[in-house]
C-alpha positions in Angstrom: 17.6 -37.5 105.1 17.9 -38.7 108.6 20.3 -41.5 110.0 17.5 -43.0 112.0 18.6 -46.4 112.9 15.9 -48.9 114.1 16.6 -53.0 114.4 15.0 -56.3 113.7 15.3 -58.7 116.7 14.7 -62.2 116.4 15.2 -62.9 119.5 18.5 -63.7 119.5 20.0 -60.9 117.5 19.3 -57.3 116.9 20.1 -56.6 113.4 20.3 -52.2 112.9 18.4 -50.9 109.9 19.4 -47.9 107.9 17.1 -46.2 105.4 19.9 -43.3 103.8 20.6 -42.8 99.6 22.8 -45.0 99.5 19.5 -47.8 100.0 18.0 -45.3 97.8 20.5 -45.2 95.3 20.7 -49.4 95.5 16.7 -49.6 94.6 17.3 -47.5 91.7 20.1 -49.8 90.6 18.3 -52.8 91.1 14.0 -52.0 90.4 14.6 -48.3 89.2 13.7 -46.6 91.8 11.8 -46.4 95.7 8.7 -46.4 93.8 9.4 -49.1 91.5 10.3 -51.0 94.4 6.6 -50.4 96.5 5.0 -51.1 93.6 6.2 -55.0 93.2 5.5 -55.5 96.9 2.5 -53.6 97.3 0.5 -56.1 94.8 -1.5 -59.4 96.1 2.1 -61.7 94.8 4.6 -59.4 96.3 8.2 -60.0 95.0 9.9 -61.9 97.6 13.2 -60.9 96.3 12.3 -57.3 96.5 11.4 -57.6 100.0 14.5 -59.3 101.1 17.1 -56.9 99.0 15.6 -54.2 100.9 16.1 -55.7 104.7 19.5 -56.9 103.3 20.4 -53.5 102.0 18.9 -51.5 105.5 21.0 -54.0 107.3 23.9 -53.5 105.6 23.5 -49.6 105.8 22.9 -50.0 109.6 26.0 -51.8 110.2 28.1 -49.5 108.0 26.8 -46.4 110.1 27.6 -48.3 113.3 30.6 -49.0 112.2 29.7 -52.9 113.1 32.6 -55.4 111.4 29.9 -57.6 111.1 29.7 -60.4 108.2 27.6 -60.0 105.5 24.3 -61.9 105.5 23.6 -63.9 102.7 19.7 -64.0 100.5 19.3 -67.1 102.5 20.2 -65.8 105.4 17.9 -62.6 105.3 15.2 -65.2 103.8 15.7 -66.8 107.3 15.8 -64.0 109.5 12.9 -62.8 107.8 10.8 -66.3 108.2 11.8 -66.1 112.1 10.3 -62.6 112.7 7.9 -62.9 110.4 7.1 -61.0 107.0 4.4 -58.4 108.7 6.9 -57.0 111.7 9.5 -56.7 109.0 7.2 -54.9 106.6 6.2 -52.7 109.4 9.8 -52.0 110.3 10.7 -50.9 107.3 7.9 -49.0 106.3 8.5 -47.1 109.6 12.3 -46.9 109.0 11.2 -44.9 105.5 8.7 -43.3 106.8 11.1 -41.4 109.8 14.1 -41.4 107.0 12.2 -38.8 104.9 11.6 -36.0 106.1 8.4 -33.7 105.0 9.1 -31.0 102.3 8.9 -28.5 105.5 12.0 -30.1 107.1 14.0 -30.8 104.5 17.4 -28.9 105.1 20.3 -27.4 102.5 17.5 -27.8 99.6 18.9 -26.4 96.7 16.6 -26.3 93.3 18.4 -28.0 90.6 18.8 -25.7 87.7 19.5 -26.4 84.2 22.5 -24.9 82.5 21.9 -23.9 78.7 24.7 -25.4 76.8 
């Protein structure tokens, strides 16, 4: 995984966006997994909820890389700063943020098969 941080702007602020396993690892908590997750907002009713949980969890993950002693936003908050960009640049964003966090099965570095033990 790369540390690739991009941002959301509104205008006024440019929030930084993360996409590491630690977001990974809080879709899996929350929907079960990355999958999971596209599937509930690749539908004709995406899940709102799932949307903003993801740009609140990028955010957060950018700030924490940055080291930014920023507050926390709130669901409300990331409903707003959502509303003012708008729903297609931040589904673009963080489609692209995924899309350059992964890398292809080529790149992938210190890949190690996991093995079963017999017990």
């Amino acid at each position: 995984m790369i540390d690739k941080i991009r941002y959301l702007d509104d205008g006024k602020n440019k929030y930084p966006i993360a996409f590491t396993l630690n977001v990974m690892e809080a879709l899996e908590d929350e929907y079960g997994g990355l999958k999971k997750w596209v599937s509930l907002i690749d539908s004709d009713e995406p899940s709102y909820k799932a949307i903003k949980f993801m740009v609140q969890a990028t955010i957060e993950e950018g700030q924490d890389i940055l080291n930014q002693n920023s507050d926390k936003l709130s669901s409300k908050e990331i409903g707003r700063l959502i509303s003012r960009i708008g729903m297609e640049k931040v589904g673009s964003e963080i489609f692209e943020l995924i899309k350059t966090a992964l890398p292809e099965a080529k790149q992938v570095k210190n890949k190690i098969p996991m093995q079963r033990t017999k017990k």
